[in-house]
Backbone as JSON Lines, residues from 0, in Angstrom:
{"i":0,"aa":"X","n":[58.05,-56.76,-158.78],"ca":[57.58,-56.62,-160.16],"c":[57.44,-57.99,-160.82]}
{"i":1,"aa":"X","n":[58.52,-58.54,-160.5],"ca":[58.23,-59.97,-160.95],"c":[57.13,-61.18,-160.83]}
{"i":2,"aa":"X","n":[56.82,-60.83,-159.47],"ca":[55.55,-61.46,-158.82],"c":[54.33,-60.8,-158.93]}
{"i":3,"aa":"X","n":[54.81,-59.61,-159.76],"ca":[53.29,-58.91,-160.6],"c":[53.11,-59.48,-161.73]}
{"i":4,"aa":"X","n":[53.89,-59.96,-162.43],"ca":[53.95,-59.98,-163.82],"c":[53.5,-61.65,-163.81]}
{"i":5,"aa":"X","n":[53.88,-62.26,-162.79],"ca":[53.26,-63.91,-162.86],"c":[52.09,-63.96,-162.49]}
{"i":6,"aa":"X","n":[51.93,-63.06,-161.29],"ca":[50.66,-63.23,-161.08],"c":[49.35,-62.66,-162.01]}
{"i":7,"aa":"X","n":[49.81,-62.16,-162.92],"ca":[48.8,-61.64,-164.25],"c":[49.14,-62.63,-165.2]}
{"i":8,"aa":"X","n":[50.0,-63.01,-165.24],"ca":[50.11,-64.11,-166.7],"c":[49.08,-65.23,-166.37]}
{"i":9,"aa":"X","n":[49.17,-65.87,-164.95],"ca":[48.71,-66.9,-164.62],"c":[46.41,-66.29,-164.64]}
{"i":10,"aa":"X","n":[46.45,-64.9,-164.28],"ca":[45.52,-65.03,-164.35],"c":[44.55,-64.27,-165.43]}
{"i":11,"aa":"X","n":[46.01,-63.87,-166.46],"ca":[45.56,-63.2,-167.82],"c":[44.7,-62.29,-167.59]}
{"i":12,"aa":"X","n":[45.16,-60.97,-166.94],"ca":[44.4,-60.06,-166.7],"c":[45.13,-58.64,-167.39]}
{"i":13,"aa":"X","n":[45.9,-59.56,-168.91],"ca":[46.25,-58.48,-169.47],"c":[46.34,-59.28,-170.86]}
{"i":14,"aa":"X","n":[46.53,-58.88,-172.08],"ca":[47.06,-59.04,-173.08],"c":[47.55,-58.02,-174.32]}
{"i":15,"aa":"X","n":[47.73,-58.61,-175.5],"ca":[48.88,-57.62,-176.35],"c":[48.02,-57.33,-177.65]}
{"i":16,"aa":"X","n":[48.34,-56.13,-178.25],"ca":[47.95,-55.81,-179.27],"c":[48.65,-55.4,-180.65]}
{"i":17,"aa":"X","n":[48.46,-56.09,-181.37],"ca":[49.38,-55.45,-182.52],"c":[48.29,-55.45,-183.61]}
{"i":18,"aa":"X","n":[48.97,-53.79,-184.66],"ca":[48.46,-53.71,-185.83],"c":[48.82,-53.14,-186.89]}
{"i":19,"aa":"X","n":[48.59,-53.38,-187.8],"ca":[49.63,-52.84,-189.05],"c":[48.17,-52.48,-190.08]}
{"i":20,"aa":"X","n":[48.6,-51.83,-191.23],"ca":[47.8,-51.09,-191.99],"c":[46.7,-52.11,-192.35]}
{"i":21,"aa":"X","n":[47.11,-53.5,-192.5],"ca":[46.02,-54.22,-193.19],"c":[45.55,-55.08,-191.91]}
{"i":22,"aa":"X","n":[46.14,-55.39,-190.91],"ca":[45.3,-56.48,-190.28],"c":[45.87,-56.18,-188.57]}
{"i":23,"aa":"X","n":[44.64,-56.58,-187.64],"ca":[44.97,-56.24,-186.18],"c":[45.15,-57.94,-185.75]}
{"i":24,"aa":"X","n":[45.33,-57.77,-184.44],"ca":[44.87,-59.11,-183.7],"c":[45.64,-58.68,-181.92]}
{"i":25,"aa":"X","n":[44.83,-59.45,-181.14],"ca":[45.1,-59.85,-180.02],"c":[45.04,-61.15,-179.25]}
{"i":26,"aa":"X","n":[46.36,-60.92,-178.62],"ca":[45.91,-62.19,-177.85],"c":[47.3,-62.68,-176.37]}
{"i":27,"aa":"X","n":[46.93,-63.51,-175.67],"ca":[47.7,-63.1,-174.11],"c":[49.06,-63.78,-174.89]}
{"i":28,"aa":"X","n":[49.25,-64.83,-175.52],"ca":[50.51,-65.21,-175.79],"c":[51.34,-64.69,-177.11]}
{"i":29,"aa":"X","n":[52.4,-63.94,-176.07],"ca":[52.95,-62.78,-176.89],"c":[53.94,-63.4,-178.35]}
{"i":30,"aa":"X","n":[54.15,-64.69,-178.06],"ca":[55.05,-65.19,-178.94],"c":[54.1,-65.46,-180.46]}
{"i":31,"aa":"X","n":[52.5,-66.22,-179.43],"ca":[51.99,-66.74,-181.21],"c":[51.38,-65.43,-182.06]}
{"i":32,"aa":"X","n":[51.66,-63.91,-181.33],"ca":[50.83,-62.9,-181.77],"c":[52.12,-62.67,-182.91]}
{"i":33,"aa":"X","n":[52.9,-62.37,-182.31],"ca":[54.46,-61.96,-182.87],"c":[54.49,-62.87,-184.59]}
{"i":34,"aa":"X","n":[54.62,-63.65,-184.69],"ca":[54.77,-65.47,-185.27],"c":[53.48,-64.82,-186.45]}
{"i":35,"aa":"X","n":[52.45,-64.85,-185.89],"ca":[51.08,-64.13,-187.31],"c":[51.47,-63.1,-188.02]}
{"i":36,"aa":"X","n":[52.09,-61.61,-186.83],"ca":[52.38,-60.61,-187.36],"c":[53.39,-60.75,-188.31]}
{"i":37,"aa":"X","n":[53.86,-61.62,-188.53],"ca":[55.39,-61.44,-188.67],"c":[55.27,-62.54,-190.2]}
{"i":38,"aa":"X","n":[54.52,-63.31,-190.67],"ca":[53.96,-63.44,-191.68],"c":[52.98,-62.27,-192.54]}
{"i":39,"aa":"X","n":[52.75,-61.65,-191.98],"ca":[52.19,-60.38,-193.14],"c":[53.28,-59.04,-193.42]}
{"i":40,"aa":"X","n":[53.11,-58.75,-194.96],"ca":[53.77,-57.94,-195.23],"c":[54.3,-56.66,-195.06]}
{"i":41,"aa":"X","n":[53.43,-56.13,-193.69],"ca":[53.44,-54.66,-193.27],"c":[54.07,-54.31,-192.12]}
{"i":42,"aa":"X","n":[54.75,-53.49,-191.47],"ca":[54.84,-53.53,-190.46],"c":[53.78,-52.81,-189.47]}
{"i":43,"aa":"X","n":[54.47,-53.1,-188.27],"ca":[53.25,-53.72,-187.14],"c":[53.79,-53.2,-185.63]}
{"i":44,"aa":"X","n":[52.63,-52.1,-185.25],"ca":[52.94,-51.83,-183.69],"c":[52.79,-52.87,-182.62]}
{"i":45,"aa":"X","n":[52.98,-52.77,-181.85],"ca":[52.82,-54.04,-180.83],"c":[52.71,-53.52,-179.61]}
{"i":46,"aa":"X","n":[51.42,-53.56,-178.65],"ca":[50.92,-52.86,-177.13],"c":[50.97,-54.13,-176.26]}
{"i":47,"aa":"X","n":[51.18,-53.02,-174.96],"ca":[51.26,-54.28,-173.79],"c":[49.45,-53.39,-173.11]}
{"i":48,"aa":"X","n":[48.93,-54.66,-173.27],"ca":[47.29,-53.87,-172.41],"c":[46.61,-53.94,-171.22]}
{"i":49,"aa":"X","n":[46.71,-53.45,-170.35],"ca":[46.46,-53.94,-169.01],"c":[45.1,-54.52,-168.28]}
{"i":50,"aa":"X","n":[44.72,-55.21,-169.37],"ca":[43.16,-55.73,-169.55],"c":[42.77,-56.9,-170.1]}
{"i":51,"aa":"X","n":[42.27,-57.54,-169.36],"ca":[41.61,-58.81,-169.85],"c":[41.18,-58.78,-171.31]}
{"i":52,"aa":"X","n":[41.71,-60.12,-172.24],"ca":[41.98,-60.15,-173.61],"c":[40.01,-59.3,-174.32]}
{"i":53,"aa":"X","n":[38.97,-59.64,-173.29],"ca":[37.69,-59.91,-173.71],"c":[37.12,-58.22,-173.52]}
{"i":54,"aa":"X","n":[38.31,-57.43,-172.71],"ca":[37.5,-56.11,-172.5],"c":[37.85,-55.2,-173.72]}
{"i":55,"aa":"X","n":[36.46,-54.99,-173.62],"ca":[35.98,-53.86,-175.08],"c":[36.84,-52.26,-174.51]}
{"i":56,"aa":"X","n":[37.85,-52.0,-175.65],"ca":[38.44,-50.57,-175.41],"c":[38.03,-49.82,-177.26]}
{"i":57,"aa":"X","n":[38.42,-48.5,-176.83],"ca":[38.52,-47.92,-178.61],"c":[39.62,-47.79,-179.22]}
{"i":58,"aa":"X","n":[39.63,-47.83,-180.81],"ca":[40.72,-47.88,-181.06],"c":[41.14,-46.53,-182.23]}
{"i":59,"aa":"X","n":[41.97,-46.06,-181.81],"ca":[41.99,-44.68,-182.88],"c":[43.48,-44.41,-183.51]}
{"i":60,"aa":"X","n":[43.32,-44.54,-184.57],"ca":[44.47,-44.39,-185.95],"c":[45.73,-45.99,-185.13]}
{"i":61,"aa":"X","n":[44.7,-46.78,-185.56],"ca":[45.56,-48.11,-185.16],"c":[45.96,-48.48,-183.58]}
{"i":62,"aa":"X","n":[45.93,-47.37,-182.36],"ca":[46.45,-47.68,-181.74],"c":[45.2,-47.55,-180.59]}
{"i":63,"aa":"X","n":[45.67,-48.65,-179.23],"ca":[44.17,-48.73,-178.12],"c":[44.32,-47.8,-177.67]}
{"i":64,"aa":"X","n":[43.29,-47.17,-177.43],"ca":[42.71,-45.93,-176.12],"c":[42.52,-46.38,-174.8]}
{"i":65,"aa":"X","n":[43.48,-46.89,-174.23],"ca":[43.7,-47.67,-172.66],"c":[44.41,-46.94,-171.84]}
{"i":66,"aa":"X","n":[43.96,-47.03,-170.73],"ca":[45.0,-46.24,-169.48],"c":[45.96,-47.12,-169.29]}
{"i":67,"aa":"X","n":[46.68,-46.83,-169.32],"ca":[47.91,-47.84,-168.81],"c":[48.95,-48.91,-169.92]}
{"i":68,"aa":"X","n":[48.01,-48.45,-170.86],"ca":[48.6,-49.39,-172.28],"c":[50.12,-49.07,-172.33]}
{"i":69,"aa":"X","n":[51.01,-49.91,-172.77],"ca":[52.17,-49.53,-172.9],"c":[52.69,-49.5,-174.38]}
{"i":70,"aa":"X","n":[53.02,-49.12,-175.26],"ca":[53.61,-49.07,-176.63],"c":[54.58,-49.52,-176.5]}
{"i":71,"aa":"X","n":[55.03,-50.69,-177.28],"ca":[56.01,-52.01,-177.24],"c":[56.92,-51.53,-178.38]}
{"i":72,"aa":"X","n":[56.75,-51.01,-179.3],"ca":[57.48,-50.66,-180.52],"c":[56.58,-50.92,-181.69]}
{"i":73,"aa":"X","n":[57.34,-50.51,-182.83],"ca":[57.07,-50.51,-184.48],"c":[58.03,-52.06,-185.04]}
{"i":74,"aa":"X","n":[57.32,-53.04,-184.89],"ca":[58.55,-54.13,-185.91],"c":[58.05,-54.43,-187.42]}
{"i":75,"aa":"X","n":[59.14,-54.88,-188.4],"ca":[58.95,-55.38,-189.53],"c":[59.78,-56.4,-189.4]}
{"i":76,"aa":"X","n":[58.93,-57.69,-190.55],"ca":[59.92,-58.68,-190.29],"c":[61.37,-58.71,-191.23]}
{"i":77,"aa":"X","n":[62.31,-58.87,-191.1],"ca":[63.58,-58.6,-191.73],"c":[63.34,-59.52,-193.33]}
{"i":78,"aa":"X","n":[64.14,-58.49,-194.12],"ca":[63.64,-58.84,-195.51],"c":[64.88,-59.87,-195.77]}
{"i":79,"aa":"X","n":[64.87,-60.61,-196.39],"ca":[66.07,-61.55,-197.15],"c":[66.72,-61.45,-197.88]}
{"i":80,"aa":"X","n":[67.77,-61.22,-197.29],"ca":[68.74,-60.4,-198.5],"c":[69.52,-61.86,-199.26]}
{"i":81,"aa":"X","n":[69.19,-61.96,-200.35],"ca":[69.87,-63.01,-200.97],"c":[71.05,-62.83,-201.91]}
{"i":82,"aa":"X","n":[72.16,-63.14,-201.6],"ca":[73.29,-62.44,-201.93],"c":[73.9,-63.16,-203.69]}
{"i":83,"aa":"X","n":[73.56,-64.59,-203.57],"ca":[73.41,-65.57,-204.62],"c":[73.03,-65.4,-205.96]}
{"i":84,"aa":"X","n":[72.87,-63.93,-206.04],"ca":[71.79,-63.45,-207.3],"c":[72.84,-62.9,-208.77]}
């Protein structure tokens, strides 16, 4: 499994999807997708897609219509609780 998972990173024959009520995006590096999402105010599903970043899939009530897609979870970014007040 491991030597599946390098051998797709290296030849990006997959990437990630996340989307929240106001804004989508994709892209193979899961950290700078995370890092965008995570500056907007909504929370945000996050897919693992078993498809090259450039292949055209559909998308219905936010989430891809892919065989094999995996659903990563629902995150929000943690609110700040400021105790100082």
């Amino acid at each position: 499994m491991t030597e599946q998972i390098a051998t797709e990173t290296q030849e990006k024959k997959f990437h990630f999807y996340a989307s929240s009520i106001a804004e989508w995006r994709v892209d193979v590096d899961l950290k700078k997708l995370v890092k965008f999402m995570e500056n907007e105010p909504y929370a945000y599903n996050l897919f693992y897609i078993p498809l090259p970043v450039e292949s055209p899939y559909e998308i219905k009530y936010y989430a891809p219509q892919v065989t094999g897609a995996i659903f990563l979870g629902q995150y929000q970014k943690a609110k700040r609780n400021d105790s100082r007040r």
